[in-house]
MARPAVEX-907731 format. One record per residue (C-alpha): residue number from 1; x, y, z. Coordinates in steps of 0.25 Angstrom, whole numbers, plus 2048, in hexadecimal, padded with zeros to 3 digits. Example, Ala and Ser with C-alpha at 12.3 -4.5 7.8 and 13.67 -1.06 7.14 Angstrom:
% residues 2
{1,{831,7EE,81F}}
{2,{837,7FC,81D}}
END
This chain:
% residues 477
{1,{800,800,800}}
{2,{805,80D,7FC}}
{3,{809,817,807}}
{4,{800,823,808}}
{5,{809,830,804}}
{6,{80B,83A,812}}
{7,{805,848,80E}}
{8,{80C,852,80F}}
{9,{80D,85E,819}}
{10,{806,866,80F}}
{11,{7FB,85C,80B}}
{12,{7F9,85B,819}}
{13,{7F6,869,81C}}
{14,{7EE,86B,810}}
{15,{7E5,85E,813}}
{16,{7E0,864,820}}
{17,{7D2,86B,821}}
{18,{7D7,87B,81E}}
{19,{7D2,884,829}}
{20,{7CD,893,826}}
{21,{7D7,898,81D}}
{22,{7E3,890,820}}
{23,{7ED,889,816}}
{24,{7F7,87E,819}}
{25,{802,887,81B}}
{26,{7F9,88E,828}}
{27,{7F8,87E,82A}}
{28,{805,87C,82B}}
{29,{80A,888,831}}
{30,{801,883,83F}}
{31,{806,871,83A}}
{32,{815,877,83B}}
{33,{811,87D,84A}}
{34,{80D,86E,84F}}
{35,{7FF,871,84F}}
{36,{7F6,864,84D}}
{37,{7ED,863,841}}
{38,{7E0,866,844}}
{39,{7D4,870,841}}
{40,{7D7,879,84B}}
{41,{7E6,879,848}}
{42,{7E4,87A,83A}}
{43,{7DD,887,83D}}
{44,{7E6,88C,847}}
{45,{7F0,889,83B}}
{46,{7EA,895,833}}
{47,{7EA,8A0,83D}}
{48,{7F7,89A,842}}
{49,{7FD,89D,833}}
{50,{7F4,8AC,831}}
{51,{7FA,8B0,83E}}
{52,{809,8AA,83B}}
{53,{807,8B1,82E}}
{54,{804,8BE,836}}
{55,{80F,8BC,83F}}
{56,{81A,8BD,837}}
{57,{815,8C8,82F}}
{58,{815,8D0,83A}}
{59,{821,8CC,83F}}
{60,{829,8CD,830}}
{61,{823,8DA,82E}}
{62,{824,8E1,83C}}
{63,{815,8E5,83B}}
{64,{809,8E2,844}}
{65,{80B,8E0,852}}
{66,{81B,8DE,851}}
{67,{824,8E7,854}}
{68,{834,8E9,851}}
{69,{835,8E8,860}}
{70,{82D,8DC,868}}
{71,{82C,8D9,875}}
{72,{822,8D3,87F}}
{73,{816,8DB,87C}}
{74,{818,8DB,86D}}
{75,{819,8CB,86F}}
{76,{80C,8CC,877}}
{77,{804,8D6,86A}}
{78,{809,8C9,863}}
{79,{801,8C1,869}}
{80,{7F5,8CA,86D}}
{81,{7F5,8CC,85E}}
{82,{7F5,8BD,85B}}
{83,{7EB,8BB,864}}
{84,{7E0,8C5,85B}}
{85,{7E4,8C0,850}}
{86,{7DF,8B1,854}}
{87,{7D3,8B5,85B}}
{88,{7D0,8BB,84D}}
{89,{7D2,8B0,845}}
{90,{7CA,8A8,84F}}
{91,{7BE,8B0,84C}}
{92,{7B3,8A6,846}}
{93,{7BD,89A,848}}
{94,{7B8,892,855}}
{95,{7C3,888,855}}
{96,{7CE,893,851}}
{97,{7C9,89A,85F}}
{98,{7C8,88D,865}}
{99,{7D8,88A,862}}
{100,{7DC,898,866}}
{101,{7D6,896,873}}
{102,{7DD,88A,875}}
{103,{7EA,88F,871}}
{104,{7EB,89C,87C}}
{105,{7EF,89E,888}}
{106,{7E8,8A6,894}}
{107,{7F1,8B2,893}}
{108,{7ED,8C1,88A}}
{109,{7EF,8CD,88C}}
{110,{7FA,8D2,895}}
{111,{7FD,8C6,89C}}
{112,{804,8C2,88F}}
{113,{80C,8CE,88D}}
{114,{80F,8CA,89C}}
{115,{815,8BE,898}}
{116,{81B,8C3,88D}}
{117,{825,8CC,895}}
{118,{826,8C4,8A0}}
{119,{82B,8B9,896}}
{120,{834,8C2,88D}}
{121,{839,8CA,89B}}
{122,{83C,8BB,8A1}}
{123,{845,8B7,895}}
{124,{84F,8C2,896}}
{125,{851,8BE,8A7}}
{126,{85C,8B3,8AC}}
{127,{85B,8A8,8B6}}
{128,{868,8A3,8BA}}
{129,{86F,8A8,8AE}}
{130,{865,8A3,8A4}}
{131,{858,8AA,89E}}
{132,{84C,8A7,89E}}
{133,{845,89D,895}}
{134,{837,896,898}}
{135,{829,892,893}}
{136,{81B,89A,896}}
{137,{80E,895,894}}
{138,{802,89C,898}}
{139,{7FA,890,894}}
{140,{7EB,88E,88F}}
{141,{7E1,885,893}}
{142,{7DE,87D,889}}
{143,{7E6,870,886}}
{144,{7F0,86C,887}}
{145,{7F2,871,892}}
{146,{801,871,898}}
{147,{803,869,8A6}}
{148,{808,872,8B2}}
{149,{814,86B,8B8}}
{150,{816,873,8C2}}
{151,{80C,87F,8C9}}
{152,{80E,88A,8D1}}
{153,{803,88C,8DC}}
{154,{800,89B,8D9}}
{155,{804,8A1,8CC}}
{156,{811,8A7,8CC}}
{157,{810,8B6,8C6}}
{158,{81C,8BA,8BD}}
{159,{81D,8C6,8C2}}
{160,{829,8CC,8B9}}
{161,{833,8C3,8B0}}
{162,{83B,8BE,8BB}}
{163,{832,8B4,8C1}}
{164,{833,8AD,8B2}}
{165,{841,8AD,8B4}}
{166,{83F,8A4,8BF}}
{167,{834,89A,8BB}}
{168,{83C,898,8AC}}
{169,{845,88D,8B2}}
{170,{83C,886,8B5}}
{171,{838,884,8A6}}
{172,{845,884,89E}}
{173,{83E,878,896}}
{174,{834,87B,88B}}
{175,{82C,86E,892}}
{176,{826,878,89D}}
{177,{821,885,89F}}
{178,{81C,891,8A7}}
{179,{80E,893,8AB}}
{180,{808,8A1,8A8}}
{181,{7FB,8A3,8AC}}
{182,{7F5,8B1,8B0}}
{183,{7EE,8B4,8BE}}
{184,{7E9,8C1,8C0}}
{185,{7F0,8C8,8B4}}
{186,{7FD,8C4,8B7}}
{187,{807,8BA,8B1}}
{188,{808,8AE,8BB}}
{189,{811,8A0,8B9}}
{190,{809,894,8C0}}
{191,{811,887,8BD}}
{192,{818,881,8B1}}
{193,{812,87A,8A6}}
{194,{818,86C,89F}}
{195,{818,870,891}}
{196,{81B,863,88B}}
{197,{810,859,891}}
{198,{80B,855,884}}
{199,{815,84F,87F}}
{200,{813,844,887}}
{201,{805,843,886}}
{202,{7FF,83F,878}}
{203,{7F5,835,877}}
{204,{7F3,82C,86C}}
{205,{7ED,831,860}}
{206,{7F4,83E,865}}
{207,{7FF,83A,85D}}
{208,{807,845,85B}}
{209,{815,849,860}}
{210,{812,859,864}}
{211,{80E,85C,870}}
{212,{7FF,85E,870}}
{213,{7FE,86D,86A}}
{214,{806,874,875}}
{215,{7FE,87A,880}}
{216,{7F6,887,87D}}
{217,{7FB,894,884}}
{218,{802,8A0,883}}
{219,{811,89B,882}}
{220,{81E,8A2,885}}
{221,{82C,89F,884}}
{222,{838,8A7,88C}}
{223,{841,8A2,880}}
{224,{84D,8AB,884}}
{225,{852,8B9,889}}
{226,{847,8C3,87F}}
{227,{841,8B8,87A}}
{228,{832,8B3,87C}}
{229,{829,8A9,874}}
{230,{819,8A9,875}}
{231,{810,89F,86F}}
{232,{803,89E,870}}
{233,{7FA,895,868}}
{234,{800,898,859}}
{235,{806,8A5,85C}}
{236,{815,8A3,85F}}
{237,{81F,8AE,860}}
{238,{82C,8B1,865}}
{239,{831,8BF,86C}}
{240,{83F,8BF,868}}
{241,{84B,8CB,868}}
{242,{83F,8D4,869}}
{243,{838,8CF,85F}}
{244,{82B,8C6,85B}}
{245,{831,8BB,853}}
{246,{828,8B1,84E}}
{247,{82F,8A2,84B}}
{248,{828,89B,840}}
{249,{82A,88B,841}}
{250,{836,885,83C}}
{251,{82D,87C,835}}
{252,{82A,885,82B}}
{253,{837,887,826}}
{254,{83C,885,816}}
{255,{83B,875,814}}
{256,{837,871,821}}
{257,{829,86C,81D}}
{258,{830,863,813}}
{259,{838,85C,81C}}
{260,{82B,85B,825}}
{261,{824,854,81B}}
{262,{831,849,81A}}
{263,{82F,847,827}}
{264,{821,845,828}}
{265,{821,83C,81C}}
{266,{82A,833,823}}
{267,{822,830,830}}
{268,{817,82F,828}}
{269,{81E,824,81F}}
{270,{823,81F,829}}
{271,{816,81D,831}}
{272,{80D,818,826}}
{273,{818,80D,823}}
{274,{817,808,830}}
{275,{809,80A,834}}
{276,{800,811,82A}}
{277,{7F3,80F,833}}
{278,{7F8,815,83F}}
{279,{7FC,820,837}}
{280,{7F1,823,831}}
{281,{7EB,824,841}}
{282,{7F3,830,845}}
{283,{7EC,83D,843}}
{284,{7F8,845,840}}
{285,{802,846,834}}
{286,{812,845,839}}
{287,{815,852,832}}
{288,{812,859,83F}}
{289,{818,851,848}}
{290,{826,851,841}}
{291,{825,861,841}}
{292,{821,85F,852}}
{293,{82D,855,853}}
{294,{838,85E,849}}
{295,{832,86A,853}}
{296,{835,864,85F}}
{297,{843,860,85B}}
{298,{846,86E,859}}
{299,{840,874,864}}
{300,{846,86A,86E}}
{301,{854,86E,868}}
{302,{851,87D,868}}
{303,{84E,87C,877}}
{304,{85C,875,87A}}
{305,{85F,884,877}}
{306,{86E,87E,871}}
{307,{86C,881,863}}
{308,{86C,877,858}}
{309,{86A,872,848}}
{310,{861,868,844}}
{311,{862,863,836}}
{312,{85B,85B,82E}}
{313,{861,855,821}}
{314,{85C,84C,815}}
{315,{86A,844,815}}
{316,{86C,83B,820}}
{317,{87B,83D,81F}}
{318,{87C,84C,81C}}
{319,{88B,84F,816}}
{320,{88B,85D,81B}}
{321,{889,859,829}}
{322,{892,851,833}}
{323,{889,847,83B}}
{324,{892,847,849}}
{325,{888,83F,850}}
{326,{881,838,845}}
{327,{875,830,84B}}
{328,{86C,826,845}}
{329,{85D,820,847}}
{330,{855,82C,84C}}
{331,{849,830,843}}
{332,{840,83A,84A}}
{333,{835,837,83D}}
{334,{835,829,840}}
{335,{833,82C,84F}}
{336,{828,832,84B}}
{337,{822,829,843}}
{338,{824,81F,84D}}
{339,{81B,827,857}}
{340,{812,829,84E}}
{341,{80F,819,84A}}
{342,{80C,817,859}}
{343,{804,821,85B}}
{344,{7FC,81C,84F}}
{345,{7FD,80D,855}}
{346,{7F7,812,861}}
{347,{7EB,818,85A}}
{348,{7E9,80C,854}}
{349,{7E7,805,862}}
{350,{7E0,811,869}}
{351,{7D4,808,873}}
{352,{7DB,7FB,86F}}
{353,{7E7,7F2,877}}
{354,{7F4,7F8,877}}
{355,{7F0,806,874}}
{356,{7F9,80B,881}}
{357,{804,803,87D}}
{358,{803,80B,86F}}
{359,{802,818,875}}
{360,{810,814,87F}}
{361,{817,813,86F}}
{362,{811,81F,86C}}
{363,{816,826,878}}
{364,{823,81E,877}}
{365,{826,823,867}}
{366,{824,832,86B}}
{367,{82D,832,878}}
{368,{836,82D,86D}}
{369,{834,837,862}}
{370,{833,842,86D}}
{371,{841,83D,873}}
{372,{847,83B,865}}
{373,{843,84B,862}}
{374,{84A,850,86F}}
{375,{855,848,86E}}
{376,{859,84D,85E}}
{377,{855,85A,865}}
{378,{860,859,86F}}
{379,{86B,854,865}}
{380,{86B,863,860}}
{381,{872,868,86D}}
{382,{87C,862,866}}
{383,{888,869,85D}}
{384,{884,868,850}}
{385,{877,865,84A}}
{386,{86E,859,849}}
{387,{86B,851,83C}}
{388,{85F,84A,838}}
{389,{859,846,82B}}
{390,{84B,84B,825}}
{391,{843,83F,82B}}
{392,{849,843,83B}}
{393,{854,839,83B}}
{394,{85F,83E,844}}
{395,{86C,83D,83C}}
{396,{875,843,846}}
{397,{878,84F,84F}}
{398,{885,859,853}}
{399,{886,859,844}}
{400,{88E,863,83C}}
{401,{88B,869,830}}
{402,{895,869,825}}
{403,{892,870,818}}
{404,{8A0,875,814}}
{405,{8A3,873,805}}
{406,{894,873,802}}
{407,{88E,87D,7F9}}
{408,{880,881,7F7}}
{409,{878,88B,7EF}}
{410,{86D,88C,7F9}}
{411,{869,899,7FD}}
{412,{866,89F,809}}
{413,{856,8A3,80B}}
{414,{852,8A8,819}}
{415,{844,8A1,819}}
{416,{83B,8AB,823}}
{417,{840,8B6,81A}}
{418,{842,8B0,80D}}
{419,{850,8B8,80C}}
{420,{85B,8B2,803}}
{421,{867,8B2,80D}}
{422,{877,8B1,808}}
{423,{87D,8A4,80D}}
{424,{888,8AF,815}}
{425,{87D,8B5,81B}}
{426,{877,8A8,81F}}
{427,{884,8A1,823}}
{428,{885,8AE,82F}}
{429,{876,8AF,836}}
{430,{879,8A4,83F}}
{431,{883,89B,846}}
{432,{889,88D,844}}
{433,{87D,887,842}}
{434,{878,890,839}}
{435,{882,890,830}}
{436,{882,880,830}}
{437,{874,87E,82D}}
{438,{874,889,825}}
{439,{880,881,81C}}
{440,{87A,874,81C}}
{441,{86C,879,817}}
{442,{875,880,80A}}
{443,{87B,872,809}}
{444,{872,867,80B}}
{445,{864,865,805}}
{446,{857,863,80D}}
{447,{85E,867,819}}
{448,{856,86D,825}}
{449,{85E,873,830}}
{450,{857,878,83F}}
{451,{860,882,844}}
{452,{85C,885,854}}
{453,{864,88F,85B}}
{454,{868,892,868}}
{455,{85D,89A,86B}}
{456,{851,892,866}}
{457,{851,897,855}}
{458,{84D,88E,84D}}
{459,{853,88F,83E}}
{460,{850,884,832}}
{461,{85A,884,826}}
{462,{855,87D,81A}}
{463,{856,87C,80D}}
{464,{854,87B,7FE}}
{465,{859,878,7F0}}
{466,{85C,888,7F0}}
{467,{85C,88F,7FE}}
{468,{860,88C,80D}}
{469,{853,891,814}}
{470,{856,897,823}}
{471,{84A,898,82B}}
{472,{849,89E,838}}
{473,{848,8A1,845}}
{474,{83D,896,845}}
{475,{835,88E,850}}
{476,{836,880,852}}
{477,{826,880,84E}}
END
């Protein structure tokens, strides 16, 4: 019997039922955030992409509510201003208004400028020689709701900046945060909240590798001394060196889909070789889940807050790179699809004998794939880069890249602002790693390379036939 062809990202997004207005590419803009398929995402997807569209005219032409100069309050209009402009798109769209309620936190008005300065004053203070960096969620009450692991018995006001310094140890890891809550008007922390629950809570046919959605609230970040990120719902934005700087996802970056789809066809492969039945049982496509698992690589080895390269290559033995610890056996793909087979097995013995042994695989397969992320995570600490292929094979890591003698006609093309750059110019923007990734692009075909700096930027090299595209900054989303 002839296997069935795997559609394509596109064919997928143009097969689902079209909300008011939207197109695939607002569909895809909301997919590439890790957002489930569904009615109410698909229409979320559409104001998503009219108010990313608006977002970065604003901030490209300087216009609106964006001044040269940001701060807290400008940071706060931001936000105000996202807010009218959902609440109008929701006029006449019950389940639009539905999803927007779910998605906010308990905070307007002042208390969020509040927050805002007491967040960005926090970040410039030291404890102990080091700044402060911590989470903040001002959370909803809706699920998911995050679990309080530890509570205060009265609400502890934050008074002025200093008594952040003092709470942010106690959440170094992105796995907790504070709890903001408002009683009478004022900014208060009552407890700390695990952040990371759901990882280990997905019930068969809940199949997939995310988390369950995140938790709905108003979201801060104390990133690092001037610098602040706010999330709420689908707005994202970052207050940076005194200015608004929205991060586009890294997902979206020249030839990146592509390679999405290589992936995806290969687990789907893969699966419908094995087991074409319990397949066809799961309710979601393995495109996402490979843009989840490629997300959570990156971010895990931004937060080591080391540095590192991350390359993918089409050759498994790349001449211009010198493997120095060459590995074998590792397929994150293949991971996947194994998680996925069990999880279909399990469907298939939902109210019969053996189902809880099923759901133990299932369980047992994703400790393993979310083990195998972290640890290919950690080998970017190293010096050097890590090497895999473009099915998530690990070929090695403290590589080095070798492009001396090789010659390219490539041209540089800054992606975000379509400028044609000189390969001089390109070769002195950045670093070591810059540079390197910046060579083997100009060198090597159907080469991707994640560049993550000290600081937490994000930068995708890639390439074509005729240009090395250099997008950037960019979030791991």
């Amino acid at each position: 019997m002839a296997v069935p062809t795997v559609p394509t990202r596109r064919e997928q997004l143009l097969a689902l039922p079209a909300p008011v207005g939207s197109t695939a590419v607002a569909l895809q803009l909301r997919i590439s955030s890790g957002l489930r398929i569904g009615t109410g995402c698909e229409i979320q997807s559409y104001c998503s992409a009219r108010w990313d569209s608006q977002w970065n005219r604003s901030l490209s032409s300087g216009r609106s509510f964006l001044p040269e100069f940001c701060g807290p309050n400008e940071l706060a209009r931001s936000i105000e201003s996202y807010w009218t402009w959902e609440d109008d798109n929701a006029v006449g769209r019950k389940e639009l208004a539905e999803i927007n309620a779910r998605a906010r936190g308990p905070l307007r008005g002042e208390p969020v400028l509040q927050l805002f300065k007491l967040a960005y004053d926090a970040s410039f203070l030291k404890n102990e020689g080091r700044h402060t960096r911590c989470d903040l969620l001002a959370a909803g009450t809706h699920d998911p709701v995050p679990r309080k692991i530890v509570q205060f018995p009265k609400p502890l006001p934050l008074e002025g900046p200093e008594m952040l310094r003092h709470l942010a140890p106690t959440v170094m890891s992105n796995e907790h945060a504070l709890s903001i809550v408002k009683v009478n008007d004022a900014i208060c922390c009552d407890g700390i909240f695990l952040m990371n629950e759901a990882e280990a809570d997905v019930e068969v046919p809940e199949v997939s590798v995310r988390n369950s959605g995140g938790h709905h609230g108003l979201s801060v970040a104390i990133l690092d001394p001037g610098e602040i990120a706010v999330r709420e719902g689908i707005f994202s934005a970052r207050l940076r060196g005194n200015r608004l700087v929205k991060d586009m996802s890294m997902f979206f970056a020249p030839l990146v889909q592509v390679w999405l789809d290589e992936c995806g066809k290969r687990v789907h492969q893969k699966c419908m070789g094995k087991d074409s039945k319990a397949l066809a049982l799961l309710r979601l496509a393995p495109y996402g889940e490979i843009l989840w698992l490629w997300s959570k690589l990156i971010s895990t080895a931004r937060d080591l807050k080391h540095g590192g390269c991350v390359v993918l290559v089409d050759n498994p033995r790349p001449d211009c790179i010198d493997l120095k610890f060459p590995t074998t056996a590792e397929c994150l793909t293949d991971r996947l699809a194994d998680y996925w087979l069990a999880c279909g097995q399990a469907i298939k013995l939902k109210d019969q004998d053996g189902f809880a042994a099923a759901v133990q695989e299932c369980n047992r397969f994703r400790h393993v794939l979310f083990s195998a992320v972290r640890a290919i995570a950690a080998l970017s600490a190293t010096d050097g880069c890590v090497v895999l292929d473009r099915t998530l094979t690990l070929l090695g890591f403290g590589c080095v890249i070798q492009t001396s003698g090789k010659n390219s006609t490539r041209t540089p093309l800054d992606w975000q602002t379509r400028e044609q750059l000189s390969v001089d110019a390109t070769r002195k923007q950045g670093g070591t790693r810059h540079r390197s990734a910046f060579d083997l692009c100009n060198c090597v075909s159907n080469t991707l390379v994640f560049l993550i700096s000290q600081d937490g930027g994000i930068r995708v090299f890639s390439n074509d036939d005729k240009h090395v595209f250099l997008s950037g900054p960019l979030d791991s989303l």
